[in-house]
N, C-alpha and C positions, 0 to 999 in steps of 0.2 A: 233182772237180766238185762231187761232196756237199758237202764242206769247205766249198767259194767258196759254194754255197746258205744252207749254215748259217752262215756271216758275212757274208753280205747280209742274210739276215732278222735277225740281230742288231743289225746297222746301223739298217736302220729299226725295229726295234723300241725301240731307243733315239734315235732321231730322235724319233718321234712323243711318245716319252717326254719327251722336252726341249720338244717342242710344246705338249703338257698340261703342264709345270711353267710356261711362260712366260705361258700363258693366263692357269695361276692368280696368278703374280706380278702378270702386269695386272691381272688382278681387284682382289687385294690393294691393289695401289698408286691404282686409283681410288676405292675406299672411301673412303681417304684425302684424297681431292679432293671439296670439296663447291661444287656449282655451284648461284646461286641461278636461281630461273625467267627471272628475265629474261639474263643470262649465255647461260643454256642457247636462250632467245629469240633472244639475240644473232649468235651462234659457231655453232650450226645446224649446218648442213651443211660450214660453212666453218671448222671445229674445227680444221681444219690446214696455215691460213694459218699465215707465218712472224712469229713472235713476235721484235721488238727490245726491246731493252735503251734506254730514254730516257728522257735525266736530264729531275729531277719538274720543274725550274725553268725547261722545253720545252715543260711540258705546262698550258695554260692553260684555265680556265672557261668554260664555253659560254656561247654570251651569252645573256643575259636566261633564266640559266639557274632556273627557279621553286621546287628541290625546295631544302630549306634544309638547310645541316651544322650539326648540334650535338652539341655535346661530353655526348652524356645516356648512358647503360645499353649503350644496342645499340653504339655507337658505343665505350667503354671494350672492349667483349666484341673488335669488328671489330681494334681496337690492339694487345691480347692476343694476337688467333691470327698475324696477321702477326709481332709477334716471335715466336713461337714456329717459324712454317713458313714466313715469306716471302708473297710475295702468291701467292697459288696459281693463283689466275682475271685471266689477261692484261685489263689493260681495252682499252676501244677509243677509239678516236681518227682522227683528217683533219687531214693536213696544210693549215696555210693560206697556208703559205708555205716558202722553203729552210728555216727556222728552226724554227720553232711548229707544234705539232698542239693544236687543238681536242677537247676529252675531249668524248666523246659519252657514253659508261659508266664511272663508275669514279671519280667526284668525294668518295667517301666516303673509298673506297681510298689515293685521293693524298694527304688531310688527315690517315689516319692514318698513314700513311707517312712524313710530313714530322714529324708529332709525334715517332715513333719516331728524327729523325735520317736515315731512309732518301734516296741522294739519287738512284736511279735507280728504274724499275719496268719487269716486261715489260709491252710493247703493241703491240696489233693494230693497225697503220695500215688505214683505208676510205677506198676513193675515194667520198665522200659528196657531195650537190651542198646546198644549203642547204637545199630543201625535204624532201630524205631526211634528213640531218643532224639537224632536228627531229623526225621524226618515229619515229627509231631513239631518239633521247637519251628521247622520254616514254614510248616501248615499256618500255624499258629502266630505267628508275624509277618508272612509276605500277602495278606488282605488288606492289613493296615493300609491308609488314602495317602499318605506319603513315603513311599519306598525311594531312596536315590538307589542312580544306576549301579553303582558298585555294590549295594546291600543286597541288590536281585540278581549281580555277575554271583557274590561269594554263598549267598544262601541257596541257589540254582544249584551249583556246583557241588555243595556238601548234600544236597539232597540226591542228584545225582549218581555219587557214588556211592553214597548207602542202596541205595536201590540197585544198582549193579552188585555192588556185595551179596545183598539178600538174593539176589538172579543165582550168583554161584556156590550159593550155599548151599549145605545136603541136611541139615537138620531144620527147614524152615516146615512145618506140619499146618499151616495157618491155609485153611483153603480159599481166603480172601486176597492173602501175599500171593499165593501160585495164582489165583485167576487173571490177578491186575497183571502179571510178569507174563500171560503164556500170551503168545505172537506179536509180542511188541518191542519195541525198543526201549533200553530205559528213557532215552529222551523223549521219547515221545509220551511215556506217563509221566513225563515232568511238567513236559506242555500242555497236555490231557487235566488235569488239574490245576496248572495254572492260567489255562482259560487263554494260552497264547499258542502262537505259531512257533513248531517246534524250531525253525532259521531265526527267529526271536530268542527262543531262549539262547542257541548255540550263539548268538551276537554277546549277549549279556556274561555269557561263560566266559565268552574272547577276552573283556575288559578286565577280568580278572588278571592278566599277561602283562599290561600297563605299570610302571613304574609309579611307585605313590603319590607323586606331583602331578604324572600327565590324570591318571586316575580322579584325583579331588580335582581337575580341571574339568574333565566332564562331570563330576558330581554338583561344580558352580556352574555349569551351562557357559562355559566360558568356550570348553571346546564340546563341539558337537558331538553326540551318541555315536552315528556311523561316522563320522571322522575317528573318534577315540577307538573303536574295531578294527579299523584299517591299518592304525600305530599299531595297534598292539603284535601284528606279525612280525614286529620289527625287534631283531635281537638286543636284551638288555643294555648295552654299552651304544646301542645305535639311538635307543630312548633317551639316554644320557644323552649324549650331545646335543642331540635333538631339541630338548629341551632348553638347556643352556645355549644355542642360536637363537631360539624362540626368544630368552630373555635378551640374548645381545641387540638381536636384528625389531624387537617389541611386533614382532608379529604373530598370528594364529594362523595355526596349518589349516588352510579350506579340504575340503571332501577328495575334490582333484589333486591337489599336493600332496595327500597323504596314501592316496594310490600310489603316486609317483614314487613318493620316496618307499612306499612298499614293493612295490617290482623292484627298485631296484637294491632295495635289501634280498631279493628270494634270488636276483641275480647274483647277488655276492660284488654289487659294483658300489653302495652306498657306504660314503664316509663325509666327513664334514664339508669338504669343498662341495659335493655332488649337493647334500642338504642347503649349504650357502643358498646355492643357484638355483636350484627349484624354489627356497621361500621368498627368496628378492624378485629373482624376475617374474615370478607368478605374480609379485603384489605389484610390483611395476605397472603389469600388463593391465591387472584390475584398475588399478590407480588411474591411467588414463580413459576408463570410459567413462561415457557419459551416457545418460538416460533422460530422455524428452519425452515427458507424457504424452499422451495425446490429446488426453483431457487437457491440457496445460496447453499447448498448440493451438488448438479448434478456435481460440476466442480471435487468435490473431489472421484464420483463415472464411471462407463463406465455405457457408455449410454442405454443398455441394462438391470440396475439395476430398478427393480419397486422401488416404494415407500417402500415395505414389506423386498424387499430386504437391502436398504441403511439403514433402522430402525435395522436389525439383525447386521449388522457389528456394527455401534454405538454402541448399548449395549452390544458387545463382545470385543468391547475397552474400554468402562467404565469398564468393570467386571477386564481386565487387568489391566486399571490403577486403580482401587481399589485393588486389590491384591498387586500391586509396593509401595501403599502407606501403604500398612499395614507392606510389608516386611522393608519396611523405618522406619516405628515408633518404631519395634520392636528393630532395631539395635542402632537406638537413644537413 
């Protein structure tokens, strides 16, 4: 009976044993596994649905999907780890028929995959309805560390009115959809989740309004965020011109200019002469100023001198060398 004691607790003492080495291999093996935030947004709780295997030329673009693929840095880096590991993080997807699923996550994944040659990937089927469907695909892309403006005006937008949709719908039973909707505005659980202020988001919406040229100009930083808001209240055909002055005259509308020519777009008094004259003479007016550090000043002044003081000597050196140059032209 001692015997049979002492090789039972052996038993489990190497069971448990085997228990702690498997732990630590799990551990191990998900170090290995990097999940990005929205992924991990994604998969939640539901990390152990069943993963298929389906081929990429099954798997098609969301519609009027807003986030764009470009073959830049991040995108070379995402190519690299997949040949080396495979896709590691299954993406997601809804079927929309026997044939096709709809990528809701994972449109990065697919492009490099196809680069690579790859012609299947794992994926997560969702039964998604079109108003979730939206609103899982911007969950699931607007965390990403590089969004341009217009990806966050059109993906804001389409989340937006699915959420308004789901508001006036009478068959929604999900007592997580009625809580998030009861006393609020849709805008404001759009900003409520996107960790912004809800006159943020409504700015990002506005740029939506922008004709495609001024649009990619705030996405180059060329024209300013809140300048590119301020255009956008201005009617289609007034962005057109607009535009083609900008190229005549080689100027960019400042923040003030583009209020300007927004009032007087809401007045109904903005057309091309009015646009002339507010970009010339605005840049005119900038054109002649001039800015004197103070730092840059001090070395030529004792240290004692205020600002009010080193301002009276300059213009009692100007007034001399205006005088020197009058007595100059006179003698010429």
């Amino acid at each position: 009976m001692a015997e049979m004691n002492e090789n039972a607790e052996k038993m489990n003492f190497h069971a448990e044993e085997n228990r702690e080495e498997t732990k630590e291999e799990m551990k191990s093996s998900a170090k290995n596994v990097t999940l990005t935030p929205y992924d991990e947004l994604l998969l939640g709780a539901n990390s152990m649905e069943i993963v298929q295997k389906i081929q990429i030329d099954k798997l098609i673009h969301f519609q009027n999907h807003p986030f764009r693929i470009k073959d830049d840095e991040e995108m070379e880096k995402l190519v690299q780890s997949i040949a080396e590991k495979g896709v590691v993080v299954p993406i997601i997807a809804r079927a929309i028929n026997d044939e096709y699923y709809e990528i809701i996550s994972g449109h990065r994944r697919r492009y490099a995959c196809m680069k690579l040659g790859i012609d299947t990937m794992p994926v997560i089927i969702r039964k998604l309805d079109d108003d979730e469907a939206v609103i899982a695909m911007v969950d699931s892309n607007i965390q990403r560390e590089h969004i341009l403006p217009s990806e966050r005006g059109f993906s804001y937008k389409m989340k937006l009115e699915a959420i308004k949709h789901q508001g006036k719908r009478t068959d929604l039973t999900s007592g997580q959809v009625v809580q998030k909707l009861k006393g609020k505005n849709s805008i404001e659980i759009v900003a409520e989740e996107a960790g912004e202020n809800y006159k943020q988001i409504q700015r990002y919406i506005r740029l939506t309004k922008l004709i495609p040229e001024l649009l990619q100009m705030v996405d180059d930083n060329k024209l300013k965020f809140n300048t590119g808001v301020e255009l956008s209240y201005l009617e289609l055909e007034e962005q057109i011109n607009l535009h083609k002055l900008m190229g005549k005259l080689n100027v960019i509308p400042s923040l003030e200019q583009s209020s300007k020519l927004k009032k007087y777009s809401q007045d109904k008094k903005l057309n091309d002469g009015v646009i002339e004259v507010i970009l010339t003479q605005e840049t005119e007016k900038n054109s002649n100023n001039i800015t004197l550090k103070k730092k840059d000043l001090k070395q030529y002044f004792p240290k004692s001198y205020s600002k009010k003081d080193m301002e009276n000597v300059i213009f009692e050196l100007l007034k001399q060398w205006q005088q020197q140059q009058s007595v100059t032209e006179k003698e010429e």
